[in-house]
C-alpha positions in Angstrom: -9.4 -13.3 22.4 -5.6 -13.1 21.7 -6.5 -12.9 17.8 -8.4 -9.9 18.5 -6.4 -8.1 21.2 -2.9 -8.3 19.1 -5.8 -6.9 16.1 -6.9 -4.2 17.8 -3.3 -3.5 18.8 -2.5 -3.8 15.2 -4.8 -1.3 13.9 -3.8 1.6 16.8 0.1 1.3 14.9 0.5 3.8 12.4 -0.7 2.9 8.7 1.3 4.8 6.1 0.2 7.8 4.0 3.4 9.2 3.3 7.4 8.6 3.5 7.0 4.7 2.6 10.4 3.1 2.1 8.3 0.8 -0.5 6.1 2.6 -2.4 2.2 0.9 -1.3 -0.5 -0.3 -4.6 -3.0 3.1 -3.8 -5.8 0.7 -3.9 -4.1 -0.8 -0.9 -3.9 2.7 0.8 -6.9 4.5 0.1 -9.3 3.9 2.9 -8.5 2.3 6.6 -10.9 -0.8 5.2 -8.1 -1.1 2.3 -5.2 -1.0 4.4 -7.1 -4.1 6.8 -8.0 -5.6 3.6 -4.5 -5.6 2.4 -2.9 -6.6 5.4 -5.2 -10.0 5.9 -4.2 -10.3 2.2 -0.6 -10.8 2.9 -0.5 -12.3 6.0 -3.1 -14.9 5.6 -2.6 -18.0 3.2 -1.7 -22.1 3.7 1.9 -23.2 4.8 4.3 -23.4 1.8 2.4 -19.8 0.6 5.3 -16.9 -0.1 3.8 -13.7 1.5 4.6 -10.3 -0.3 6.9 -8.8 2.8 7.6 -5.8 0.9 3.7 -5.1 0.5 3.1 -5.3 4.0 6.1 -3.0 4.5 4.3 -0.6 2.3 1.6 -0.4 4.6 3.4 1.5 7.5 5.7 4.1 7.8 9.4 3.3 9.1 8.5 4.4 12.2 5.6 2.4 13.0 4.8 -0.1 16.2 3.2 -3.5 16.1 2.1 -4.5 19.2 0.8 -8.6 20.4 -0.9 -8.2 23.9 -0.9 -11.5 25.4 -2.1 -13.4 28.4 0.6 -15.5 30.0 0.6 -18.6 31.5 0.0 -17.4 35.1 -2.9 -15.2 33.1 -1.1 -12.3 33.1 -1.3 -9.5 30.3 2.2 -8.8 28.7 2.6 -6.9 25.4 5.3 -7.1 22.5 6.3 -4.4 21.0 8.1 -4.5 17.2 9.0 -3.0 14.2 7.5 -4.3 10.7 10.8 -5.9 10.0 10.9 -7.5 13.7 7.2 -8.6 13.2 7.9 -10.3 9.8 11.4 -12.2 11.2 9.3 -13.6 13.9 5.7 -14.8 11.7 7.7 -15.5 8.4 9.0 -19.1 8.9 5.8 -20.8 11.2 3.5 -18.6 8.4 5.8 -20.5 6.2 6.0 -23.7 7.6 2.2 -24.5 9.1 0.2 -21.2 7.3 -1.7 -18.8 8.7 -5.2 -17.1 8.2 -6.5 -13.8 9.9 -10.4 -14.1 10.5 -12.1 -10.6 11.2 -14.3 -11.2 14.4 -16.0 -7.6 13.1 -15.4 -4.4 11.7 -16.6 -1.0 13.1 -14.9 1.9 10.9 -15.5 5.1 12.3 -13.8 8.0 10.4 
């Protein structure tokens, strides 16, 4: 359930069109389905696994929000709010050290 709230809170951040600070692969930026593609790409893979940082960079404009909502211990629902360079500080040694791999529960793309 976290998987898919922090997802869903994911998706809502802005995905970049225009004014990247790394210029994205157009294939990664053509459709909303490319950007999700591209983003599992480079956040999912086994510990030891270098992730493409600046890739994922190029997926968002400089302005853009990722927000984790959680539930507590006490069960409460918090959020976390970052930037793309906050988000990859705190995911890029555990990714690093145990791996990580993003499973889609579904995919409903509306447009």
């Amino acid at each position: 359930m976290n998987k898919l709230l922090f997802l869903l809170s994911f998706l809502i951040t802005t995905p970049a069109f225009s004014q990247q600070r790394i210029k994205a692969n157009q294939a990664d930026v053509e459709s909303v389905d490319a950007i999700i593609t591209a983003l599992y790409d480079v956040i999912s893979g086994p510990a030891g696994q270098e992730r493409d940082w600046d890739r994922l960079r190029s997926l968002f404009t400089r302005e853009a929000r990722l927000m984790n909502v959680y539930q507590n211990q006490d069960g409460l629902t918090g959020m976390l709010t970052m930037t793309v360079e906050d988000y990859i500080k705190r995911v890029e040694r555990p990714f690093q050290e145990k791996g990580f791999f993003e499973r889609e529960l579904s995919r409903q793309t509306d447009q």
